[in-house]
N, C-alpha and C positions, 0 to 999 in steps of 0.2 A: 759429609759426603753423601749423594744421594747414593738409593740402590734400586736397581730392577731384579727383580726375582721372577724366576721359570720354574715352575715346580713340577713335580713327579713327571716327566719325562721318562718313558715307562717301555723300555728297547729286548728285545729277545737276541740275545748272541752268547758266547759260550768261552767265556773269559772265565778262570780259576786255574787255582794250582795240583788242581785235583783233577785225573783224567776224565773221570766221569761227564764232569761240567763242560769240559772242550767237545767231548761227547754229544751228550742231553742237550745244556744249552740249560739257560733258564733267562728267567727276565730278570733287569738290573733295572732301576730306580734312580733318576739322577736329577737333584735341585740343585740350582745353581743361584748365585747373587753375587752380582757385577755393580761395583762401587765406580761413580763416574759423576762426573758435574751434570744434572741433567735442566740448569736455569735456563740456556737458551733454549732448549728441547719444551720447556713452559710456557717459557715468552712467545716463541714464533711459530709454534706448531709446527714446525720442518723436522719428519724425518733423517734428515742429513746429519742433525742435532743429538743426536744421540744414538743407540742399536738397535738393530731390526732385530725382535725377536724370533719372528721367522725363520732369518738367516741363521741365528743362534741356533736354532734347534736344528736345523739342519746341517749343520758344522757337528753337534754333539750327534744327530743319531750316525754320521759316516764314522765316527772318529768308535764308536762303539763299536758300530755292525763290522769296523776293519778288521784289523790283525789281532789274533788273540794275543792274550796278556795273562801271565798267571795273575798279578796280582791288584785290585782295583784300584791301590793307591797310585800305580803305575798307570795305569787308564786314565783317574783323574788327573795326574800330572799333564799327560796329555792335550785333557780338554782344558786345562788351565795356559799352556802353550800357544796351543792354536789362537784361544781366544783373546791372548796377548799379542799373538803375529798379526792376526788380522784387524783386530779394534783400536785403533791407537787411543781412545778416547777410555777406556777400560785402565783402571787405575790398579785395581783389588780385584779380585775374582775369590769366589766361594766354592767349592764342589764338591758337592756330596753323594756318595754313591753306594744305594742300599739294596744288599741280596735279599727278598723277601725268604726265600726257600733253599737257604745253601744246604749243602750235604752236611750237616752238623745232627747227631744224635744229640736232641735237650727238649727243650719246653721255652722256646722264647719267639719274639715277634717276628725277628729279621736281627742282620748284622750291618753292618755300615762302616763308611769313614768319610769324613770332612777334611778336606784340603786346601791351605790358605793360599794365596798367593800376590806378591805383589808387584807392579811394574818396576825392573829393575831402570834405573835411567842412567 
């Protein structure tokens, strides 16, 4: 299966379980990689042949900037959704969603989580 990857997609809104964060707000960090046949999309160079990444990311920054959400694996369920209502050609979808600066007292980079998903048929 091929894949298209979108990376650090990089949104300011105010999703957490913590009031602060509905509050403050911080940035969220979201890669994505969408599993899809992409031969025709090689052979005949037609956009039609495969997904606008464009559109992709503008599906992911509404689906963020919306309704908050305590929690991010709930966000990315989300964008894994959407991006199955709209794409019929989307087989697998990837999403990964990383708080660079949560309210966490420690000494580490960021926190994150990866969410699989696949076309139910």
């Amino acid at each position: 299966m091929d894949k298209i990857h979108i990376n650090g997609i990089k949104i300011y809104s105010y999703h957490g379980a913590i009031k602060e964060e509905r509050v403050l707000g911080q940035y969220f960090i979201i890669d994505l990689v969408l599993h899809l046949d992409l031969s025709m999309a090689a052979r005949t160079d037609d956009l039609s042949q495969t997904v606008h990444y464009g559109e992709v990311y503008e599906l992911v920054e509404t689906i963020v900037k919306g309704e908050a959400v305590s929690l991010i694996e709930h966000l990315a369920g989300k964008i894994n959704a959407q991006l199955f209502d709209r794409y019929a050609k989307i087989v697998e979808v990837e999403t990964t969603i990383t708080k660079p600066n949560p309210p966490i007292d420690g000494n580490y980079d960021s926190v994150g989580i990866t969410l699989k998903g696949k076309r139910e048929r």
